[in-house]
C-alpha positions in Angstrom: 7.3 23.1 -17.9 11.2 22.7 -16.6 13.1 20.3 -18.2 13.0 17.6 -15.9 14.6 14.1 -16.7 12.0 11.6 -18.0 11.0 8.5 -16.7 8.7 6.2 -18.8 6.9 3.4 -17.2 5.8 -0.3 -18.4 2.6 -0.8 -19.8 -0.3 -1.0 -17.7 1.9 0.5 -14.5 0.8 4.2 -14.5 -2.7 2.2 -12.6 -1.6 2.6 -9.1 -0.1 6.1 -9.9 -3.5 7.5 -11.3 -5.3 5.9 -8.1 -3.0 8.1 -6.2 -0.4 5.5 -5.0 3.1 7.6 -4.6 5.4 4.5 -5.2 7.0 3.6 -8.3 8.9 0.3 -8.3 11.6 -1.1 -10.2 10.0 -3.2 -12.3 7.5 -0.8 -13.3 10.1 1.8 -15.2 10.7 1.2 -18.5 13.4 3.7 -19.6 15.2 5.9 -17.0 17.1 9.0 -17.1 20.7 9.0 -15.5 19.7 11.2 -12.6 21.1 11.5 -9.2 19.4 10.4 -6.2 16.9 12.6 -5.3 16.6 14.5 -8.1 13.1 15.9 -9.4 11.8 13.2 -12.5 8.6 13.6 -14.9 6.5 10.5 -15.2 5.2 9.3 -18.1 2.6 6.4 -19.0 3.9 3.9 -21.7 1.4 5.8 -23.9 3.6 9.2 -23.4 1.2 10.3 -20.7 2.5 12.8 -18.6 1.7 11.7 -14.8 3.4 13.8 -13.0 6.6 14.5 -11.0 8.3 12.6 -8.3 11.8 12.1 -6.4 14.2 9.3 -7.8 16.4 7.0 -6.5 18.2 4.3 -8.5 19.7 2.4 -5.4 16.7 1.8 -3.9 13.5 -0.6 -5.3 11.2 2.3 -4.6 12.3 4.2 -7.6 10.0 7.4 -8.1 8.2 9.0 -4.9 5.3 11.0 -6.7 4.9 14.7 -5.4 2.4 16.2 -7.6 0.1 14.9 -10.3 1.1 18.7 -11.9 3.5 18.6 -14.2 4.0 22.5 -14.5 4.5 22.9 -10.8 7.5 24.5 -9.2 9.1 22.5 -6.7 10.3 25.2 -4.5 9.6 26.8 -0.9 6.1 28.0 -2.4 5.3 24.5 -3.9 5.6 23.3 0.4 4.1 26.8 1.8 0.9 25.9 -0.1 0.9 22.3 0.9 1.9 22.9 4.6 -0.8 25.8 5.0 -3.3 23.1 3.5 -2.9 20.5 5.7 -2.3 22.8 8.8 -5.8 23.9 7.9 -7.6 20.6 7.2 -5.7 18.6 10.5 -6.8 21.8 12.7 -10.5 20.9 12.0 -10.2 17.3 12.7 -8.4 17.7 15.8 -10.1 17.5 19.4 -10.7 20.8 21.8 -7.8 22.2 23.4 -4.7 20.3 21.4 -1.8 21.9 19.9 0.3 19.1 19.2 -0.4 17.0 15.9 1.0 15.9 13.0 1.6 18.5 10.4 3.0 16.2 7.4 2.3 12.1 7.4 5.2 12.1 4.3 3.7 9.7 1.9 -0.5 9.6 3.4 0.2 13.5 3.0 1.6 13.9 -0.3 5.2 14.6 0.8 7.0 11.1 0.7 9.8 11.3 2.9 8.6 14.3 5.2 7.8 14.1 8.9 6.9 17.1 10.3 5.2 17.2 13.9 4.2 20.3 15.8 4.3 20.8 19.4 2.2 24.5 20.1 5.5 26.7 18.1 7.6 24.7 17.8 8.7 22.7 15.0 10.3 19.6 14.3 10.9 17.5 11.2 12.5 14.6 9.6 14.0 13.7 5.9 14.0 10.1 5.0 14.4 10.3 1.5 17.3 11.5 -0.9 14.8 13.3 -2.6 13.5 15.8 0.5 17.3 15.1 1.6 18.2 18.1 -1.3 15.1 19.6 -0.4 15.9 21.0 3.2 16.5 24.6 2.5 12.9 24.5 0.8 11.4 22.7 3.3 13.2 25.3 6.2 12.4 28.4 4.4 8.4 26.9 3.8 7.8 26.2 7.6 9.2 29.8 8.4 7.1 31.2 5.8 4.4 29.6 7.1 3.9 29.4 11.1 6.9 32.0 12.2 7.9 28.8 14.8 9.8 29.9 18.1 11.9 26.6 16.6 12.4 24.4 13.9 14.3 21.4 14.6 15.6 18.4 12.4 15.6 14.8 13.9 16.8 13.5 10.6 19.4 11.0 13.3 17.4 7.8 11.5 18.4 4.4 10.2 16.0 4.3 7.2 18.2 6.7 5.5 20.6 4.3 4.9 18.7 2.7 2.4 18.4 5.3 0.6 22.0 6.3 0.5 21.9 8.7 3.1 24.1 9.3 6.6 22.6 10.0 9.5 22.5 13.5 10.7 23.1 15.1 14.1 20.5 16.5 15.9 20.0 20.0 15.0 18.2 23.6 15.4 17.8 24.5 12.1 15.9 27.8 13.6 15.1 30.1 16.2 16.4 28.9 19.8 14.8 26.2 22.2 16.9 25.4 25.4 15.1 22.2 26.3 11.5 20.6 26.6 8.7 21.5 24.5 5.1 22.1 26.1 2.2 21.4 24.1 -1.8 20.9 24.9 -3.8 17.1 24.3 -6.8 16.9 24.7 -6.7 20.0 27.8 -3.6 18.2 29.4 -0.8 19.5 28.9 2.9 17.2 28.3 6.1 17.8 27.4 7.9 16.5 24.5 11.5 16.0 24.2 12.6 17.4 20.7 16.3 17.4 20.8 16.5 14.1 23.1 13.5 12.3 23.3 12.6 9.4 20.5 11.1 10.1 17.2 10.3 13.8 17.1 10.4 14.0 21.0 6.8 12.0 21.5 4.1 9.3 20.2 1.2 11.4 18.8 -0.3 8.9 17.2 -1.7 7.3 20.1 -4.2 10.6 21.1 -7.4 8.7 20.5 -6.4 5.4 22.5 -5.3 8.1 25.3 -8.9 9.9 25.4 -10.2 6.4 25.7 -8.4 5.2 28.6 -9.0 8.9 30.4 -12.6 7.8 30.3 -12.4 4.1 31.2 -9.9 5.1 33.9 -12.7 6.4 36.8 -12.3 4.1 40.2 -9.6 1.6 38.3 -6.4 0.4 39.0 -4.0 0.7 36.1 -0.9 -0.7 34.6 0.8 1.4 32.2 3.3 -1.4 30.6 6.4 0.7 28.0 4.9 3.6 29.5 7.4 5.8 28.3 6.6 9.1 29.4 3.6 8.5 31.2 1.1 10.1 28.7 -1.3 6.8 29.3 -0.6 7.3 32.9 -1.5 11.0 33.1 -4.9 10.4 31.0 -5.5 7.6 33.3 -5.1 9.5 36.4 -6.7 13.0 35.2 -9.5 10.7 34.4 -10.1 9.0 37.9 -8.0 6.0 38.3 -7.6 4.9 42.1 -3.9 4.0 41.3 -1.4 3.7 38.2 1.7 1.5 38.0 3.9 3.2 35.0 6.8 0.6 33.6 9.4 1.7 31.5 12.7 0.4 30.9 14.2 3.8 30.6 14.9 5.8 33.9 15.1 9.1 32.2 12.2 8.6 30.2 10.3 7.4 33.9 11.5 11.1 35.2 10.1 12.6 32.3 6.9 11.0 33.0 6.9 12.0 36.9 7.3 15.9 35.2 4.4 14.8 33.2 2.3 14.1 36.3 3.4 17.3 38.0 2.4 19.4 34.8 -0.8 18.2 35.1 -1.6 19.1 39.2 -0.6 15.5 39.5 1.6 14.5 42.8 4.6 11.6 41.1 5.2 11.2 44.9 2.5 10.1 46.3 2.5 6.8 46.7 -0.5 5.9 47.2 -2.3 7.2 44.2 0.8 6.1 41.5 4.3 4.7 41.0 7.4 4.5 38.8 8.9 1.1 37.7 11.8 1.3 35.8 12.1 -2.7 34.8 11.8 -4.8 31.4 8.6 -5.4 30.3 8.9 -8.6 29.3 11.2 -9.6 31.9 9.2 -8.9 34.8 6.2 -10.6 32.7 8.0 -14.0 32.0 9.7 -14.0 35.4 6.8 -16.2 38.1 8.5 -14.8 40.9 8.3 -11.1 39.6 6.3 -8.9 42.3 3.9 -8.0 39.2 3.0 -11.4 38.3 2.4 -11.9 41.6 0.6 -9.6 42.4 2.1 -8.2 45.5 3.7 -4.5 44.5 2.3 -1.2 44.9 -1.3 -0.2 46.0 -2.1 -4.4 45.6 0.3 -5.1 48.2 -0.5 -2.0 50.8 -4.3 -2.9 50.7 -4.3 -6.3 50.4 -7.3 -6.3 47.6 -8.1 -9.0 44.9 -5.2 -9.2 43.1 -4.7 -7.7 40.0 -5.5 -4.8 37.5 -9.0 -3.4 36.5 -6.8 -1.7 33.1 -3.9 -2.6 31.4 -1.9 0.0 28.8 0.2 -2.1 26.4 2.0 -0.2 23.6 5.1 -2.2 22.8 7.8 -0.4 20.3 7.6 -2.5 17.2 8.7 -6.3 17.4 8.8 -6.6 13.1 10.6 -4.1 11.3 11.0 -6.4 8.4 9.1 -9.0 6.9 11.6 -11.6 8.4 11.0 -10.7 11.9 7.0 -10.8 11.4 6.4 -14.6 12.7 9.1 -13.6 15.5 7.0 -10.7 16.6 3.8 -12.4 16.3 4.7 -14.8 19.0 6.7 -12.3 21.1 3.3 -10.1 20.8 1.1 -13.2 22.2 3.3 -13.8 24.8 2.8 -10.3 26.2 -1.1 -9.8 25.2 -1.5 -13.7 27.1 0.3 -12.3 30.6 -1.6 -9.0 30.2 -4.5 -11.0 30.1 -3.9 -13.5 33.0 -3.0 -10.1 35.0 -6.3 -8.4 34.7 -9.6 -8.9 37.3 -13.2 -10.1 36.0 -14.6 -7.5 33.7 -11.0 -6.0 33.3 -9.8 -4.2 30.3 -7.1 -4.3 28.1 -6.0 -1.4 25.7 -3.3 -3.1 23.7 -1.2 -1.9 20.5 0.9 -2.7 17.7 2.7 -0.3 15.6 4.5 -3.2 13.5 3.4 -2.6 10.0 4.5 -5.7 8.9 1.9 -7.1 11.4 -1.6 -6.9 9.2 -4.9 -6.3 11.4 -5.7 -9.8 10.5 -2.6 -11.0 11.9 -2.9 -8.3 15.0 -6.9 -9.7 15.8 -6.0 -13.4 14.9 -2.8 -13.2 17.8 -5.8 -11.7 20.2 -7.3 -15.0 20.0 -4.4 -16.7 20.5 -3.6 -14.7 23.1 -6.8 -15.1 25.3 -6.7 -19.0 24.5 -3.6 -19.0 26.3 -4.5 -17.3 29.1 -7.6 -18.8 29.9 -9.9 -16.1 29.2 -13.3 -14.9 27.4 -12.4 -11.8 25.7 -15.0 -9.3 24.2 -13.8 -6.8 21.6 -15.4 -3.4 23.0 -13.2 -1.3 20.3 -10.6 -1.1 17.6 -8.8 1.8 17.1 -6.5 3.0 14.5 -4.9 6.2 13.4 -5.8 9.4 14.5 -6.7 12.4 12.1 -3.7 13.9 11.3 -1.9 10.0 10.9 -5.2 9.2 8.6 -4.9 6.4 6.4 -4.9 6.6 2.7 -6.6 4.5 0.6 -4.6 4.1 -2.3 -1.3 3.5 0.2 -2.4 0.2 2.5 1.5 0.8 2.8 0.6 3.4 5.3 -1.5 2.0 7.5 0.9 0.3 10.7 -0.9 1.6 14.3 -3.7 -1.2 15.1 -5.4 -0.7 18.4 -8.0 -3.2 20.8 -9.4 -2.4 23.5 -10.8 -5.5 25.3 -13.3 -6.8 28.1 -12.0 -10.1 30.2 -15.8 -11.3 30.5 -14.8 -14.7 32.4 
């Protein structure tokens, strides 16, 4: 065993730990070593059990982030080659036909608090939000080459959560290899590109790939609004799966022209006017505004054939309105303000696919805004689905921490 520095914890508090939560708090360590952030700790029970070794950080509550239950382990490049080539292999089986693109690492779900790592066919791109996997790097490089010879391996490490933990901020950067631009990767037999060096989070939303395969199957002879659209991944799946028409909306020009790419990957025509269009606008602007062609119905294919107005599907996968317990209530009522419209937008027997990714936001809070929402609006809603993380973003038990994606896919019966 190396001589690591010793943490003990407080009676009863090695509980969680045993039950494979990674978290130690503050008020759970009884005696401390004077360690450096980041630096490797043993665990140890009040009883002088050993429990295994972890990451510390004295400036943050989160004190220990538990790595192994093995105290005898090595953490070096071999320590992540085993635990990358494991998960490869179990996500790889749980992953649909014909997709290349998934989650590689979950950080804490995973075993490997602080670590993102998301693969897009070979190419490679991670993220360190800890102090602890902060001085791991060079392991973490040298593992990933060691493992899956990438074309790339890029670090998106430019987050805001390191602060907390001490850390800057880093610059963009290849850390191996040589990419000159946008990634291509396979979902589900589409293909989509993924902006590693420019695009936000790793350079796309994997997370979302079930609620994508669903809408690709409700999509046949609809017409669809794809509201935060992004890239137009919804919008592809939509139209590959036999929408008449889909209205992407995005506040982001470049991200818009990404999704037109998207459409063009895919054997799809962006200019065609009749079977899609591009709206670069503010959601919830053009949703609170009466006079906004959307709310009125009278944009796009609804105002070119002069149909019932409004939408047979509606796509809504906001960014996150509570990224701290403070901003929960906020959020709650900014989210049934937006479900309410979506609602009051959609056609008799309509569906809504709608999405939060607030973890703050509890699936009891998520399903009781639903309510609220469709009480506003007027509107019998039936729950045909709920939808949460895919496979390789699985939920842990032990971590409810973990769990933030929370999706509904809904029926206007009335």
């Amino acid at each position: 065993m190396q001589n690591y520095p010793e943490i003990t914890l407080e009676p009863g508090k090695d509980t969680p730990i045993k039950a494979g939560h990674p978290w130690v708090f503050s008020h759970a360590v009884a005696r401390s070593a004077n360690a450096e952030p980041g630096t490797i700790v043993l665990v140890k029970s009040a009883k002088g059990e050993t429990l295994g070794l972890g990451t510390w950080n004295a400036n943050t509550s989160i004190r220990v982030r538990m790595l192994t239950r093995d105290a005898m382990q090595k953490i070096d490049a071999d320590f992540f080659v085993e635990r990358f080539t494991s998960l490869d292999e179990w996500k790889r089986n749980h992953l649909p036909p014909k997709t290349d693109g998934y989650r590689l690492v979950h950080a804490e779900v995973d075993n490997l608090p602080g670590l993102i790592v998301d693969r897009y066919a070979d190419v490679l791109v991670f993220q360190l939000h800890t102090a602890g996997m902060d001085r791991l790097r060079a392991e973490i490089i040298e593992a990933l080459k060691k493992s899956f010879s990438p074309r790339a391996i890029v670090e998106r490490s430019d987050l805001d959560v390191r602060k907390m933990e001490g850390l800057h901020d880093r610059p963009i950067a290849i850390r191996s290899g040589k990419i000159d631009g946008l990634v291509t990767f396979k979902e589900n037999g589409l293909r989509f590109y993924a902006d590693v060096l420019k695009g936000q989070k790793t350079g796309f939303f994997l997370d979302q790939r079930d609620a994508r395969l669903k809408v690709g199957k409700l999509a046949k002879g609809k017409k669809v609004l794809n509201l935060f659209g992004y890239t137009g991944v919804f919008s592809v799946h939509a139209a590959k799966g036999g929408a008449t028409f889909v209205s992407t909306v995005d506040i982001s020009l470049p991200a818009l022209e990404l999704a037109q790419q998207n459409f063009t990957l895919n054997k799809l025509d962006p200019e065609d006017e009749s079977k899609c269009e591009f709206l670069e606008a503010d959601v919830m602007d053009l949703l609170s505004d009466t006079e906004s062609p959307l709310v009125k119905g009278d944009f796009g294919e609804l105002s070119r054939t002069g149909n019932e107005r409004g939408f047979d599907l509606i796509i809504c996968d906001p960014p996150a309105f509570a990224k701290s317990e403070k901003q929960v209530m906020q959020a709650i009522k900014a989210y049934t303000d937006l479900n309410a419209a979506c609602l009051r937008l959609l056609k008799h027997r309509g569906i809504l696919v709608t999405s939060s990714c607030s973890g703050r936001v509890t699936p009891d809070d998520f399903r009781s805004m639903l309510k609220f929402s469709a009480g506003r609006a007027g509107k019998r809603v039936r729950v045909l689905e709920w939808l949460g993380h895919a496979a390789d973003h699985a939920e842990l038990l032990s971590f409810p921490e973990g769990r933030y994606l929370k999706t509904a896919i809904l029926e206007v019966t009335d």
